[in-house]
N, C-alpha and C positions, 0 to 999 in steps of 0.2 A: 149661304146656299150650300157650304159645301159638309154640314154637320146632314142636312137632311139627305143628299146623295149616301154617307156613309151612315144612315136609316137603312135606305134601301138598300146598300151594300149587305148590309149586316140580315136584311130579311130576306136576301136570296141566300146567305151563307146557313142560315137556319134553316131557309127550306129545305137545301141542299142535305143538310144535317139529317133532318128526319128524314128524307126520302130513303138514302141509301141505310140510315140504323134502323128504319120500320119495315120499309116496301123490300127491301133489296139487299137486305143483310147476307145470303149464301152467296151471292156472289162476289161480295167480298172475301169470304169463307174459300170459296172455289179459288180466286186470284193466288191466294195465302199458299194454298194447300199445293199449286203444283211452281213452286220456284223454290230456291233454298239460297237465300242469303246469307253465304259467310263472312266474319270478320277475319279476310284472309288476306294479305297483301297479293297472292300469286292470282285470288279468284278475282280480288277488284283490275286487277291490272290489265287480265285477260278481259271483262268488260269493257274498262273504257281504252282498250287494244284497238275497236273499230269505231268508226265512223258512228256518231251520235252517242258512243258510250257513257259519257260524263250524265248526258240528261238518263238513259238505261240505266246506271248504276243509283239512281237518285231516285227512280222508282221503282228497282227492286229495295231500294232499304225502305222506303216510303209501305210497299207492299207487306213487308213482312209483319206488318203492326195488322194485318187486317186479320191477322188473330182474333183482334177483339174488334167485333164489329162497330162499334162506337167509335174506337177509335179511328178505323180507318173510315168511318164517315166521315169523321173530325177532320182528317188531313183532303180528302177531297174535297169539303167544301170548304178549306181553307184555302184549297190551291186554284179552285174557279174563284172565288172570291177575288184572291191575289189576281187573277188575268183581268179578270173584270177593273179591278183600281188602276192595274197597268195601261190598259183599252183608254180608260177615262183620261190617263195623266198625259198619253199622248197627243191630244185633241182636246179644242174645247166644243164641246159636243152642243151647249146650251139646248134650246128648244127640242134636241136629237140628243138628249142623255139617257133614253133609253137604249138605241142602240147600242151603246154600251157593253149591254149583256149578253148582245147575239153572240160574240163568239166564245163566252163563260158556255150560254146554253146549249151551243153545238157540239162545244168539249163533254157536257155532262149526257149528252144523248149518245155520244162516239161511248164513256166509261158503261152505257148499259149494255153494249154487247162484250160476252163473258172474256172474249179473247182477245180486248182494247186491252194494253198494256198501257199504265199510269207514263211511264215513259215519253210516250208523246205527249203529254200535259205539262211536264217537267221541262219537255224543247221548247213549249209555248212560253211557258216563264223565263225560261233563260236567254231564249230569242227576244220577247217585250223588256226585259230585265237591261239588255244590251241597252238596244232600242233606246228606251227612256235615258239611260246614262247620255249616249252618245249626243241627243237631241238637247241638253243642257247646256250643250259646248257650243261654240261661237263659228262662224264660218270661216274659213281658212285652212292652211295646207295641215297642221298638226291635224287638226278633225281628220280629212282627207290620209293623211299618210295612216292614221288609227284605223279607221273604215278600212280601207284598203288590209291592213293586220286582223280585225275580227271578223271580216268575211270567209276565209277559209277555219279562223279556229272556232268559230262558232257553229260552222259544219260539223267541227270534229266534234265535240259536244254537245250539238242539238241533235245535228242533223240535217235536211235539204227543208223542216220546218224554218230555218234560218234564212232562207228567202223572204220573209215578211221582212226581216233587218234590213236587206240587200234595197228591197222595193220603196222600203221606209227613206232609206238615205237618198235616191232617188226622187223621190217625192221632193225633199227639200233642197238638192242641192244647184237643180237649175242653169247646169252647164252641161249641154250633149254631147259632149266627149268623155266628161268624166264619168254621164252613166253610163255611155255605150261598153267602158273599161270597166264599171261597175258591174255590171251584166257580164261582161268576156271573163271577170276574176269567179263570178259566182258558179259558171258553168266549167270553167274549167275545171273548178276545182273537183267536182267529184271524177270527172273525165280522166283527168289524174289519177286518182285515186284507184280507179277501177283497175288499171294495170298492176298497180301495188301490191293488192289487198286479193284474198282470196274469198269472195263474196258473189253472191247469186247475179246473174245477170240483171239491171234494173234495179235491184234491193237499195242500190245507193241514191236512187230518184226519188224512190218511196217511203225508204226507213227502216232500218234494219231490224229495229225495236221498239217499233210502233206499237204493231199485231201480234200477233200470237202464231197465224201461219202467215209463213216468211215468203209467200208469193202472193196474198191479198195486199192490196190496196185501200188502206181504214180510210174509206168514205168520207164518213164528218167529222173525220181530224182535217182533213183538207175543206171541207167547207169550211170547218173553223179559222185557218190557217187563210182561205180567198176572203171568207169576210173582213178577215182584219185589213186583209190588202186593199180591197175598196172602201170600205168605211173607215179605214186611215188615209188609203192613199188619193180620194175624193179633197180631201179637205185639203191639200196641196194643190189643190187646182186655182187657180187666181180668180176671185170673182166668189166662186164659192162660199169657199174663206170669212170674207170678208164682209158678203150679205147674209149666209146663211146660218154661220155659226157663231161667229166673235161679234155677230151684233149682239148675239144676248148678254145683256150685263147688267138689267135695270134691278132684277132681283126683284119684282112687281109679284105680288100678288098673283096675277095673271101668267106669270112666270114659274111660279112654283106651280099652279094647275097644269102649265104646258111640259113642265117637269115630270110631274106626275102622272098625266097623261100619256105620255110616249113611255115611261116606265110600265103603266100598267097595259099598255097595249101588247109590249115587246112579252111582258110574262106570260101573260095570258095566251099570247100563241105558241108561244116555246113550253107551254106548261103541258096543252095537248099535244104539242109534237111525244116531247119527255113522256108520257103517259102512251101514246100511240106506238113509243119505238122500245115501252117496257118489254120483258118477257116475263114474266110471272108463272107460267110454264115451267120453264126450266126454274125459276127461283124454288119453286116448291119441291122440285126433284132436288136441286141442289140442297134444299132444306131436311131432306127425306136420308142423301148421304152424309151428310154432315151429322142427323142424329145417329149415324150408325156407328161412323168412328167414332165417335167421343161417348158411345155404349150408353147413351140417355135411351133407356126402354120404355121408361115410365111417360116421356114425353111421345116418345110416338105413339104409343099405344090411346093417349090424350087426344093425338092429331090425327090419328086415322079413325077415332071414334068422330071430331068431327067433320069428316070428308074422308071418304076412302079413296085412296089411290088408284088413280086407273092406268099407271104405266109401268113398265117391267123395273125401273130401280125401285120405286115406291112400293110396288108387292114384296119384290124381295126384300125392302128392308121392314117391310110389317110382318111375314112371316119370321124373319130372324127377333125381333122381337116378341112373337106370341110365343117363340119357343125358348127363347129365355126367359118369358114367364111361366114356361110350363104348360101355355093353353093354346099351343098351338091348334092340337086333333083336335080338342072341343070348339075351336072356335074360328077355325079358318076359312069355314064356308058362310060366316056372317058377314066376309068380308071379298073384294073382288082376287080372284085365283085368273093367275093363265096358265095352266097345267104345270109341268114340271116348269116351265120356262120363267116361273114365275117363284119358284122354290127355290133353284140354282140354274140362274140362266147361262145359254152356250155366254164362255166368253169373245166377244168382240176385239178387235184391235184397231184401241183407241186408247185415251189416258181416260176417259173418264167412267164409261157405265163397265168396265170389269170391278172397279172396288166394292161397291155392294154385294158382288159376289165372292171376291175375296175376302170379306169382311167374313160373310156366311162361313166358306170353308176355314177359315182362320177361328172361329170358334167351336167348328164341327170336332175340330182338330187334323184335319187334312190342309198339314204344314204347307208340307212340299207343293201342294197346290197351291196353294195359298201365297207362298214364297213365286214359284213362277209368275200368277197372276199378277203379283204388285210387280215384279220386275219389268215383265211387259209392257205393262202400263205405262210406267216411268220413261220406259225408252220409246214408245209413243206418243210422248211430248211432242207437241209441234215446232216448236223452235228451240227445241234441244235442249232445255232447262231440264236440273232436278227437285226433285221433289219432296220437301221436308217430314210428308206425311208418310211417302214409301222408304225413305230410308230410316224411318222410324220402326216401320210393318218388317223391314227389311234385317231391323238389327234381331227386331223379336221373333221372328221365327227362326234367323242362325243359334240364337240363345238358346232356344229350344232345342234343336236339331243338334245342337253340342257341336256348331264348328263357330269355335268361340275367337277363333283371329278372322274371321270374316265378320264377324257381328262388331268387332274391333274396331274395325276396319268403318264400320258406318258411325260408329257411336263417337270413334274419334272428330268424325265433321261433323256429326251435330252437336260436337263440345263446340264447337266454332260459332255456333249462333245463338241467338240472343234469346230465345224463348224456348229449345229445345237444350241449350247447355243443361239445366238441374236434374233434368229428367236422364241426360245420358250420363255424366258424373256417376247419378245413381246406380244408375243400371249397370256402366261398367264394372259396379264392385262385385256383381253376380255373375260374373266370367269365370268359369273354372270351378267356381266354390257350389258342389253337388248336392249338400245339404240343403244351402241356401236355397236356390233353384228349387227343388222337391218340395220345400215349404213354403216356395210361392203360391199365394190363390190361383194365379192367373198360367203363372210358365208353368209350375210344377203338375197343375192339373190338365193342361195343354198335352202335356210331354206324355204323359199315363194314356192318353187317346190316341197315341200316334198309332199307326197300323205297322207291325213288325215284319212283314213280309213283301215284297215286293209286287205291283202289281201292273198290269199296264190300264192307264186311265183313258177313259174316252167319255165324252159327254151323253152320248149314247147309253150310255151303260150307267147310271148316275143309281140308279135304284139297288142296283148290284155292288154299288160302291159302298153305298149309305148302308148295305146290310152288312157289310164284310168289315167296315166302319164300328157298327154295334156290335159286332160278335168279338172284335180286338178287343173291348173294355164295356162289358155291359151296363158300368155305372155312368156311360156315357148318355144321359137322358135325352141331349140337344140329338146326338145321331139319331136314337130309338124315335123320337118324334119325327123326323127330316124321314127316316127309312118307313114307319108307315102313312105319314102322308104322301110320299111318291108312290107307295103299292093302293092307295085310296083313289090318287091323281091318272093313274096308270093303268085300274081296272084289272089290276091283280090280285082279287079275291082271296086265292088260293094263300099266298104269301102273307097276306097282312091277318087271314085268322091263324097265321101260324104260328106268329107275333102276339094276338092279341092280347093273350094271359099274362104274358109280360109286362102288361103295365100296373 
């Protein structure tokens, strides 16, 4: 029986697979882009410093691969997969081997909202991980004195997700004094803690590194977390046990359809939740930023031919690509406009919809905007993480702006990580050296657009910008196009035939 359980193991770990590298790929994308993983002894230390940090530090390295969306599909459905076999090994589920998967499928509906942090996936594992060890061992005081040792350090490395362990050992140990001490040890322990530790009121009930914002409470991580606690800690009940589960043994025929059956019922309802609790919304926006950074013009310009965007990042990132193709002014009105707001929107303060606009002014050549923009952003993180993407944005415009021990200063930490080291090695050798820089495609021509005069910027004033933008370096085409589609957007006639012959 148990080749065909790991069937269906292996066919949820595929669906899992394609879900997140087909349907769901920018959110991966998005996870990636606002943490920075280093290989730093001072930065891991500072992670697993608080409470749940060991499982936090295990899904920011786990996150940084979501680089490549594939891969971090791969590691998601390898890591429901893994709770799922844990689920199974704790219980014999027989007749009720579908449930099983309830709380795989809860954990992969918690990973569809953008600001579930892998982290609590990782306390699920390490909490079942104990769990399963500890339940191999025999009854008696060594069990008992261990329990009583991994109750608090399992805190420290999960988290208060570690109460499934606390609840588990209870389940089986069947003397009311030792759980009442069992329960007294689990609550104390964060109680403790809270004096200790300098952390948000509550954070240490909830999880410090669950979410993304440090005063929500992740919903269906804790459904995940109550299902395991009844559909483990049921089967500890006497009578249960013993007529409902462990009778299944005959392996009949009939046995594998009742297999099957409870498997196919559980997917099927968790398949519409999974589907009902998608955002595809934001995937598409997220999809729309993602082409921007990584300057794929040819692709957007593909995907807004087929769906035009109807929301303020998606405009703005399809006019930043008609105008890197040059068609912008021919062709911006084949496609959905929100006036200027949709050209170079006001920027917001948040981490996520100022980049497309920084993106824009970063190729406009309006550094120092462009420079402020990402910084803000960064520091708009909601749980104070930074960001591999801005202090990339961050080294290339000091590069530019020639204050080259600031640009240092970034490029040194992202020598520290794993997929951003080749890139800044490189780039460090262009520090200083004025030749090199001037003969860059990207810095040198960046740096020729800069505006040499000082001015005060205001959102308001974006048209006056964009012309005063063109008039610094006329071979600037990207400005010339942004300044007369804002006097087109803006019904300033007078301004844009004054322009016209310029093109």
């Amino acid at each position: 029986m148990k080749h065909i359980h790991y069937i269906y193991t292996l066919f949820f770990g595929v669906s899992a697979l394609l879900f997140f590298g087909l349907a769901y790929p920018h959110h991966l994308h998005y996870q990636e882009q606002y943490q920075l993983f280093l290989f730093d002894s001072s930065y891991m230390w500072d992670v697993i410093a608080l409470p749940g940090g060991v499982a936090d530090l295990l899904g920011r390295f786990s996150t940084q691969f979501f680089l490549y969306a594939w891969v971090g599909a791969a590691i998601i459905a390898i890591l429901l997969s893994v709770i799922q076999l844990l689920t199974l090994g704790l219980a014999n589920w027989g007749r009720f081997y579908g449930l099983s998967y309830v709380p795989a499928f809860l954990l992969w509906i918690f990973l569809l909202d953008e600001n579930a942090l892998l982290g609590g996936v990782w306390a699920v594992v390490l909490t079942l991980s104990a769990s399963l060890a500890i339940d191999k061992m025999a009854d008696g005081w060594t069990r008992r004195i261990l329990t009583a040792m991994l109750i608090p350090f399992l805190f420290w490395i999960a988290g208060p997700v570690s109460i499934v362990f606390c609840i588990l050992q209870i389940r089986r140990a069947n003397h009311f004094i030792w759980n009442i001490a069992t329960m007294l040890l689990f609550v104390l322990t964060p109680l403790v803690l809270a004096h200790c530790l300098p952390v948000l009121d509550g954070s240490l009930w909830r999880g410090i590194h669950y979410h993304r914002y440090p005063t929500v409470t992740p919903t269906m991580l804790w459904m995940a977390v109550l299902a395991l606690v009844i559909l483990l800690g049921v089967q500890g009940v006497k009578g249960v046990k013993d007529e409902c589960i462990c009778r299944y043994k005959s392996h009949t025929p009939n046995d594998i359809l009742l297999t099957f059956a409870s498997f196919a019922v559980v997917a099927v309802v968790m398949t519409v939740m999974v589907w009902k609790n998608s955002n595809f919304k934001a995937e598409k926006t997220m999809k729309y930023d993602f082409m921007a950074c990584h300057q794929q013009w040819n692709r957007i310009l593909n995907t807004i031919d087929e769906e035009k965007p109807n929301n303020q990042i998606g405009v703005t990132v399809q006019n930043l690509a008609l105008a890197k193709q040059g068609t912008l002014l021919n062709k911006m009105f084949e496609y959905n406009q929100n006036g200027m707001l949709g050209l170079l929107p006001d920027v917001q303060r948040d981490a996520t919809s100022p980049m497309p606009t920084a993106e824009a002014y970063y190729h406009l050549g309006l550094t120092n905007i462009a420079q402020r923009t990402v910084f803000e952003a960064q520091e708009a993180i909601l749980d104070f993480q930074k960001s591999a993407r801005c202090f990339k944005r961050l080294a290339q415009t000091n590069l530019i702006n020639g204050d080259y021990e600031v640009a240092r200063k970034y490029l040194m930490i992202l020598k520290k990580t794993l997929f951003y080291s080749d890139w800044a090695n490189e780039t460090i050798t262009l520090l200083g050296n004025e030749k090199a820089i001037a003969n860059h495609p990207e810095y040198g021509t960046l740096r020729t657009f800069a505006i040499k005069k000082d001015f005060f910027f205001s959102d308001n004033a974006t048209p006056e910008i964009l012309e005063r933008l063109y008039l610094s370096n006329k071979k600037n085409k990207l400005a010339y196009q942004y300044m007369m589609a804002s006097f087109i957007l803006t019904g300033d006639r007078e301004s844009f035939y004054k322009y016209a012959q310029n093109k």
